[in-house]
Biopython code that builds the backbone (N, CA, C, O; Angstrom):
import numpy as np
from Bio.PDB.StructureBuilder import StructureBuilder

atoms = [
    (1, "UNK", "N", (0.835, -1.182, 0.000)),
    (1, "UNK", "CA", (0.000, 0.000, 0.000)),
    (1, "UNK", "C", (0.881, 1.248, 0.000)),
    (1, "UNK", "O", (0.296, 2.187, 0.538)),
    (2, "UNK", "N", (2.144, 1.559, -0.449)),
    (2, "UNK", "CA", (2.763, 2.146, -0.679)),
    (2, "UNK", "C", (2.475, 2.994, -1.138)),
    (2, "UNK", "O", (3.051, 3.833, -0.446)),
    (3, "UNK", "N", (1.735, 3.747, -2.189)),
    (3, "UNK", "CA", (0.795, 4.549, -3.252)),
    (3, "UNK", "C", (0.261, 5.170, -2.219)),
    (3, "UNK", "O", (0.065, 6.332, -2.576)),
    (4, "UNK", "N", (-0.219, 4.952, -0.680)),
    (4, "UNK", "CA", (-0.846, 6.266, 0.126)),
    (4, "UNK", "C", (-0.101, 7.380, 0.405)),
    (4, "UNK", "O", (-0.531, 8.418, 0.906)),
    (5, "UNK", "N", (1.178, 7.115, 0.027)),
    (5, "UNK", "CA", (1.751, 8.212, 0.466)),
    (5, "UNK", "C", (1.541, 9.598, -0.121)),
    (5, "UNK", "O", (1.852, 10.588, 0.541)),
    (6, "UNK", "N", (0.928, 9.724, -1.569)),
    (6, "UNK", "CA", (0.592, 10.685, -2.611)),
    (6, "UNK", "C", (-0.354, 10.985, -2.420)),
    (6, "UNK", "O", (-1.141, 10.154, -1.968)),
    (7, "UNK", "N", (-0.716, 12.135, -2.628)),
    (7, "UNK", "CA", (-2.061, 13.175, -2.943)),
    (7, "UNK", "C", (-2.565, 13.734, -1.163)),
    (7, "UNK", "O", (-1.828, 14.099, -0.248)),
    (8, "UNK", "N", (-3.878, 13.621, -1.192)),
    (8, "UNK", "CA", (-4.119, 14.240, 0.319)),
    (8, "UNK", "C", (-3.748, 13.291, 0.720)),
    (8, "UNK", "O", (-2.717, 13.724, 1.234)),
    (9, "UNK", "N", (-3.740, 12.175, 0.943)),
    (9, "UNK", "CA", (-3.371, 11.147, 2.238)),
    (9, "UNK", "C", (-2.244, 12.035, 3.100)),
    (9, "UNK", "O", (-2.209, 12.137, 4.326)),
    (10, "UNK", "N", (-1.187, 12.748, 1.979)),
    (10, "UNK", "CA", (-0.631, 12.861, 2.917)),
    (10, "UNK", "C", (-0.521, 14.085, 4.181)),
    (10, "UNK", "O", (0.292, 14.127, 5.105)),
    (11, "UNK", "N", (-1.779, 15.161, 3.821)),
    (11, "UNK", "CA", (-1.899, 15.725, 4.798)),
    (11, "UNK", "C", (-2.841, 15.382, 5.591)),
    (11, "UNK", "O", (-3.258, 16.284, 6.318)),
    (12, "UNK", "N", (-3.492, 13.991, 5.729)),
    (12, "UNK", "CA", (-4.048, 13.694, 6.617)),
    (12, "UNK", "C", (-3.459, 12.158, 7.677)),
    (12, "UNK", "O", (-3.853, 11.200, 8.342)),
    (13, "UNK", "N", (-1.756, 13.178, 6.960)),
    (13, "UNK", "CA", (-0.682, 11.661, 7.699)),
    (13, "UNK", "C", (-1.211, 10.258, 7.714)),
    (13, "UNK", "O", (-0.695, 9.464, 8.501)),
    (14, "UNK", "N", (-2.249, 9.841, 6.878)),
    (14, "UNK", "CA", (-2.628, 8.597, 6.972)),
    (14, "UNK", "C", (-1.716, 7.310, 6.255)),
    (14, "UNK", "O", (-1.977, 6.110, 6.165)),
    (15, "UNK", "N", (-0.573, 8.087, 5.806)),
    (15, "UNK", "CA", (0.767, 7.236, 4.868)),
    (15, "UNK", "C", (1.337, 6.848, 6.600)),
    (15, "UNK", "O", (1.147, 5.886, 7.343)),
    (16, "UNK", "N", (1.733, 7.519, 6.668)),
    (16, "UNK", "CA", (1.939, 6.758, 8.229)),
    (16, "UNK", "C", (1.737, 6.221, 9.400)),
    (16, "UNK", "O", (2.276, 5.516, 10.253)),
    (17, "UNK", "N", (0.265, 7.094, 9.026)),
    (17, "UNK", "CA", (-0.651, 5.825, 10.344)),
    (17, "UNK", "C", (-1.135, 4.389, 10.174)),
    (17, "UNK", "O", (-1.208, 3.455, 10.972)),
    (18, "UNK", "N", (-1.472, 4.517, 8.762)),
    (18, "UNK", "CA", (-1.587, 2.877, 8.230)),
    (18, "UNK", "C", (-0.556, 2.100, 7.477)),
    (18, "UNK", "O", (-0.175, 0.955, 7.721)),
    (19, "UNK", "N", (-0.254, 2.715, 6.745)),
    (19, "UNK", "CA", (0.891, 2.222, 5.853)),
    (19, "UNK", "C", (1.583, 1.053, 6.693)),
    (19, "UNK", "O", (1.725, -0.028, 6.122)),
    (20, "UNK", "N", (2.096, 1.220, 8.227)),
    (20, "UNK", "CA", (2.882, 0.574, 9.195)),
    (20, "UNK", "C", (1.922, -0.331, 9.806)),
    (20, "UNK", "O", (1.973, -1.543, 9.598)),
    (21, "UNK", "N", (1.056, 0.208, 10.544)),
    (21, "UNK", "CA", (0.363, -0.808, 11.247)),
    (21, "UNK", "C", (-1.344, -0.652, 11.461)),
    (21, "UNK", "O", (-1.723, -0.250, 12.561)),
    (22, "UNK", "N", (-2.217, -0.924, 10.563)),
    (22, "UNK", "CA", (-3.322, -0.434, 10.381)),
    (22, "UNK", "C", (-4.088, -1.412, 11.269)),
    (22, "UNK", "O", (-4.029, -2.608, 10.985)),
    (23, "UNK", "N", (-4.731, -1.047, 12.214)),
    (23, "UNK", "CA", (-5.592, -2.622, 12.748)),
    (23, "UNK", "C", (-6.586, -3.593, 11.725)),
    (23, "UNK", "O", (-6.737, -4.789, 11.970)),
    (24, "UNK", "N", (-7.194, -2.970, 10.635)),
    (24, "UNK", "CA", (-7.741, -3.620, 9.817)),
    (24, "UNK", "C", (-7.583, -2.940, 8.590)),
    (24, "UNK", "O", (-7.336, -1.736, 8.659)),
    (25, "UNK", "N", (-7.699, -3.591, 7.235)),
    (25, "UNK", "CA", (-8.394, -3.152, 6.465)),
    (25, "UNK", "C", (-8.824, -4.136, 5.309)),
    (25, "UNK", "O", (-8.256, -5.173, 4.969)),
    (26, "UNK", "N", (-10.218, -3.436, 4.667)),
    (26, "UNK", "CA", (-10.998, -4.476, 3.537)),
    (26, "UNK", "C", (-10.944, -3.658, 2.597)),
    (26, "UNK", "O", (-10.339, -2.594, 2.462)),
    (27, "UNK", "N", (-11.839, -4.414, 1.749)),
    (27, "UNK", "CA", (-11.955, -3.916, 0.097)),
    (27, "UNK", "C", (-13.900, -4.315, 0.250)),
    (27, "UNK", "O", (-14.173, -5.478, -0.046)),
    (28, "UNK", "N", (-14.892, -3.576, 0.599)),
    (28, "UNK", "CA", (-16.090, -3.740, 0.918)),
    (28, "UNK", "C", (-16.211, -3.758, -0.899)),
    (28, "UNK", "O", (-15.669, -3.116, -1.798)),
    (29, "UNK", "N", (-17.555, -5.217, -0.812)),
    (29, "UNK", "CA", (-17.420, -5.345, -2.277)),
    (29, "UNK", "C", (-18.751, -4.692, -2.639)),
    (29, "UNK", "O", (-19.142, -5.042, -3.753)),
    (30, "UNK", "N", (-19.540, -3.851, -2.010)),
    (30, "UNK", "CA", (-20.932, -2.934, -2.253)),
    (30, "UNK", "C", (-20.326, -2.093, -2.894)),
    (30, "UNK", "O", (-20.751, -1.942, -4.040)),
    (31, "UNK", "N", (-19.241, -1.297, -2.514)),
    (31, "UNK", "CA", (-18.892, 0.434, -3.521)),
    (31, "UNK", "C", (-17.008, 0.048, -3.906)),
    (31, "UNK", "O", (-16.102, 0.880, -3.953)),
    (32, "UNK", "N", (-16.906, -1.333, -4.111)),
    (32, "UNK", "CA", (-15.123, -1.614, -4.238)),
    (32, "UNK", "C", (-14.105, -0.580, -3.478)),
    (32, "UNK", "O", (-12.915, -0.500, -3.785)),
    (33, "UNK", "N", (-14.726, 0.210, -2.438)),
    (33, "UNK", "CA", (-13.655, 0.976, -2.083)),
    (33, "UNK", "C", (-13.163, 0.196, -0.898)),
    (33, "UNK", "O", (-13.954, -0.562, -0.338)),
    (34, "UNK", "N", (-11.776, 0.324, -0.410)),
    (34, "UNK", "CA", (-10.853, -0.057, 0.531)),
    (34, "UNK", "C", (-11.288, 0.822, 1.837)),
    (34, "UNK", "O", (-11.604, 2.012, 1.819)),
    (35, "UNK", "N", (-11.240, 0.086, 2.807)),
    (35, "UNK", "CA", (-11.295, 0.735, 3.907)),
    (35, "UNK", "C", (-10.370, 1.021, 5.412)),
    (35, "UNK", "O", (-10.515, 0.216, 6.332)),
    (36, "UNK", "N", (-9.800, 1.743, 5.511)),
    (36, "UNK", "CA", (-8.714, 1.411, 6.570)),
    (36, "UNK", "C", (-8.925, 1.823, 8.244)),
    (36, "UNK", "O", (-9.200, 3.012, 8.404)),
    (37, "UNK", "N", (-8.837, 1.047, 9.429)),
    (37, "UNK", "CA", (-9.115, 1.201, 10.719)),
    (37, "UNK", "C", (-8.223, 1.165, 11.420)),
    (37, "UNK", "O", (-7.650, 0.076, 11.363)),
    (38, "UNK", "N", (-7.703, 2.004, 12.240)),
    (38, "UNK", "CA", (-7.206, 2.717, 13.415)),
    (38, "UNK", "C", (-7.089, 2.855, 14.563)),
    (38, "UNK", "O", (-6.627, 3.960, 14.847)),
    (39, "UNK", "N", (-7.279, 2.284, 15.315)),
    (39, "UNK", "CA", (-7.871, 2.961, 17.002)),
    (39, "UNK", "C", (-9.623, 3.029, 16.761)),
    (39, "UNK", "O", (-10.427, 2.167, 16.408)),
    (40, "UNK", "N", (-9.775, 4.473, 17.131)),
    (40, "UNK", "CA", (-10.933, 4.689, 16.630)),
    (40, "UNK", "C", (-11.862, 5.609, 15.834)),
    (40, "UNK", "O", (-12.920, 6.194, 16.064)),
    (41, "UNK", "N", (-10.795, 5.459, 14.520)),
    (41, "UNK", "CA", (-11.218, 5.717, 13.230)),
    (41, "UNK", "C", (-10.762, 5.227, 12.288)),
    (41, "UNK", "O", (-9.689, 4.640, 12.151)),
    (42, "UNK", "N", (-11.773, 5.499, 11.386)),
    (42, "UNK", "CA", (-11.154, 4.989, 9.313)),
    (42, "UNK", "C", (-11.641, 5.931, 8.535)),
    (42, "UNK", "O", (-12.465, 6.846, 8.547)),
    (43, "UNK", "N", (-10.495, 5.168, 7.525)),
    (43, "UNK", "CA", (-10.588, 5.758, 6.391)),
    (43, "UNK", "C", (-11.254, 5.591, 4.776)),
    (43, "UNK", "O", (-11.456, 4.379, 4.696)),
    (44, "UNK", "N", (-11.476, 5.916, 4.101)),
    (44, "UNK", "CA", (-12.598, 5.526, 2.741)),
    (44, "UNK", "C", (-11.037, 5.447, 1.851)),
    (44, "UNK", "O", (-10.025, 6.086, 2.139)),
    (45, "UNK", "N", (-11.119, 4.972, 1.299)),
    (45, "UNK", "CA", (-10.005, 4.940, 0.530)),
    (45, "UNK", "C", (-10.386, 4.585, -1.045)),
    (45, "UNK", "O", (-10.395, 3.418, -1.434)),
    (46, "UNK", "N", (-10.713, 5.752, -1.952)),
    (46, "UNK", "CA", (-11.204, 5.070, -3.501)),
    (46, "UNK", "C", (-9.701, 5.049, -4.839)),
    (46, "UNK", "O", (-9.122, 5.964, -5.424)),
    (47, "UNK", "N", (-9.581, 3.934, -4.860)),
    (47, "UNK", "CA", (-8.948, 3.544, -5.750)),
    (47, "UNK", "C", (-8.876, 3.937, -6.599)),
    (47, "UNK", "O", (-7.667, 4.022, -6.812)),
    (48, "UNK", "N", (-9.642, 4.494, -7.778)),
    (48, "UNK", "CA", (-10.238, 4.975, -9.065)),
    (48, "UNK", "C", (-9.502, 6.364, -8.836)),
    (48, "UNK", "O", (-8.705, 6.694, -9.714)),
    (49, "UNK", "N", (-9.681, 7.213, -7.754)),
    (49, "UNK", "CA", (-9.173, 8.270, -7.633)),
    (49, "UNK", "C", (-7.808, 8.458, -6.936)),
    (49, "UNK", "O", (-7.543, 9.650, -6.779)),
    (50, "UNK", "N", (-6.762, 7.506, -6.423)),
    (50, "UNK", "CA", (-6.016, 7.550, -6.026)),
    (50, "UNK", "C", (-6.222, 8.444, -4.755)),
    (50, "UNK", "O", (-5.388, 9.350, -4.749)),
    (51, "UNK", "N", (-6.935, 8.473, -3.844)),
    (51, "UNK", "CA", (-7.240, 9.354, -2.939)),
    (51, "UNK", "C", (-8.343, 8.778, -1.784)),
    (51, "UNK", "O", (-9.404, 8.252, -2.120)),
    (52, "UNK", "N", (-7.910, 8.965, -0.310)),
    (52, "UNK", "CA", (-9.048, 9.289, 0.401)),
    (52, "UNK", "C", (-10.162, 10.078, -0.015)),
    (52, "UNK", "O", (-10.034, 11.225, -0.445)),
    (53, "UNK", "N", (-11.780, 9.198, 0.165)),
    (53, "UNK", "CA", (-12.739, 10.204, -0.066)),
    (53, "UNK", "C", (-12.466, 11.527, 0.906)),
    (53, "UNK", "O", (-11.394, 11.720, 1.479)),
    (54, "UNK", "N", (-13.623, 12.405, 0.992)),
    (54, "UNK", "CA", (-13.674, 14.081, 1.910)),
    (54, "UNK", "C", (-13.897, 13.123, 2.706)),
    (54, "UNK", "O", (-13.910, 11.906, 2.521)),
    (55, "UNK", "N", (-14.148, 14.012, 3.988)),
    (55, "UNK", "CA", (-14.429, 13.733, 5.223)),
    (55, "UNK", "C", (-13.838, 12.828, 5.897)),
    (55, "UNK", "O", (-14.341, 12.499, 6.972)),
    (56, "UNK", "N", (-13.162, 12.477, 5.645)),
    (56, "UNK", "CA", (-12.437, 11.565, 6.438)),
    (56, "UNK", "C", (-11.337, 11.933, 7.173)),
    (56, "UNK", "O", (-10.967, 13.013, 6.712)),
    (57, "UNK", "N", (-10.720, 11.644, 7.952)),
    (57, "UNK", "CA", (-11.537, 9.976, 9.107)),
    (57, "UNK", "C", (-12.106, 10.108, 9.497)),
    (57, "UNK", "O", (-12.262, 11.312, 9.699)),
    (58, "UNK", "N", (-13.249, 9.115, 10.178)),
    (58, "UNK", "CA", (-14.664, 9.374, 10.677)),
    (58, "UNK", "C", (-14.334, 8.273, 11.727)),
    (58, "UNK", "O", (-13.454, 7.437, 11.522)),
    (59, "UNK", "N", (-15.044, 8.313, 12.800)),
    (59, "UNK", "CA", (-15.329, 7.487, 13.898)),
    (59, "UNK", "C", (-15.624, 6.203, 13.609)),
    (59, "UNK", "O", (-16.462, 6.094, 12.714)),
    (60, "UNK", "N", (-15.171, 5.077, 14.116)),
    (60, "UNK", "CA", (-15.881, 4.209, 14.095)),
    (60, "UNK", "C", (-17.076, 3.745, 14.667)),
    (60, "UNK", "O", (-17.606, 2.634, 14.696)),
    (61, "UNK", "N", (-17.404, 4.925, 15.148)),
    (61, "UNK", "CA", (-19.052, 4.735, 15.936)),
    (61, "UNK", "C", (-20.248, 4.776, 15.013)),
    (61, "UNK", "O", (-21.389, 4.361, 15.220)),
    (62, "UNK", "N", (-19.690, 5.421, 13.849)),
    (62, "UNK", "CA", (-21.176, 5.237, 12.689)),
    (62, "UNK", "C", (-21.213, 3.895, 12.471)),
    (62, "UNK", "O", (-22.362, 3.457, 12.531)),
    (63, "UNK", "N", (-20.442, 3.146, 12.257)),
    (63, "UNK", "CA", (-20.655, 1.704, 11.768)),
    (63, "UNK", "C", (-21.714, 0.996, 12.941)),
    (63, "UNK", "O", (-22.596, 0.309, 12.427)),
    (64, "UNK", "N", (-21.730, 1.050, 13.963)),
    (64, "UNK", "CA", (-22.525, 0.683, 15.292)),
    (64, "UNK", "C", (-21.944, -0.474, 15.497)),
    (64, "UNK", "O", (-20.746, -0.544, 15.224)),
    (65, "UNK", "N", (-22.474, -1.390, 15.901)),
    (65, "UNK", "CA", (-22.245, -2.701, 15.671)),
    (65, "UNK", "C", (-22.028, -3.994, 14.873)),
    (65, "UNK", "O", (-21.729, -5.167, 15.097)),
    (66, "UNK", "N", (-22.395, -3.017, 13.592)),
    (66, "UNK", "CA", (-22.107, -4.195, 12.429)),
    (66, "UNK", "C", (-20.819, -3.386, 11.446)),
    (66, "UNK", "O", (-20.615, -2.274, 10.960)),
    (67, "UNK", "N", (-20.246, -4.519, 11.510)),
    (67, "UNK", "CA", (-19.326, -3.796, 10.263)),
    (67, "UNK", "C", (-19.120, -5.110, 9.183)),
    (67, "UNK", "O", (-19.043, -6.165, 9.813)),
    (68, "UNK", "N", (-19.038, -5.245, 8.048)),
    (68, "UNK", "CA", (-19.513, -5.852, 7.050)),
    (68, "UNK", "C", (-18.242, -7.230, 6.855)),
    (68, "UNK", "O", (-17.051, -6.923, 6.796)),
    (69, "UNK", "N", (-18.645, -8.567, 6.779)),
    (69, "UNK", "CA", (-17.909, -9.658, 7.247)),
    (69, "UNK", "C", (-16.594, -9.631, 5.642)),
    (69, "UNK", "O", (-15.684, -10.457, 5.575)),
]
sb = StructureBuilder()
sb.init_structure("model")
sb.init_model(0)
sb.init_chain("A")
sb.init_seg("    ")
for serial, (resi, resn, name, xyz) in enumerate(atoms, 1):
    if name == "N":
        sb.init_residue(resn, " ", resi, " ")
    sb.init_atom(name, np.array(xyz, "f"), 0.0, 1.0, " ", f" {name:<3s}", serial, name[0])
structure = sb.get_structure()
């Protein structure tokens, strides 16, 4: 995952918060975007655009209790 280091990722230092040691991340197959988790937050990560979506990082409290297997 080397490629985060470019574009906004990197002013939202997320090349180095995940890049090293991310607690999770998927590829949710509803919108193919990658998703990366933290402590307690993530990130949207769209491929197509080489870029974190806006708003991000967001809490992991929107997800509630389900987060997608």
């Amino acid at each position: 995952v080397t490629h985060l280091s470019k574009g906004p990722t990197t002013s939202l230092n997320m090349a180095a918060i995940l890049t090293a040691h991310p607690d999770i991340a998927f590829v949710w197959g509803g919108n193919k975007k990658t998703y990366f988790f933290k402590g307690n937050s993530y990130w949207r990560y769209n491929e197509f655009k080489g870029a974190v979506d806006e708003n991000y990082p967001k809490s992991i409290a929107v997800w509630g209790k389900e987060l997608p297997n």
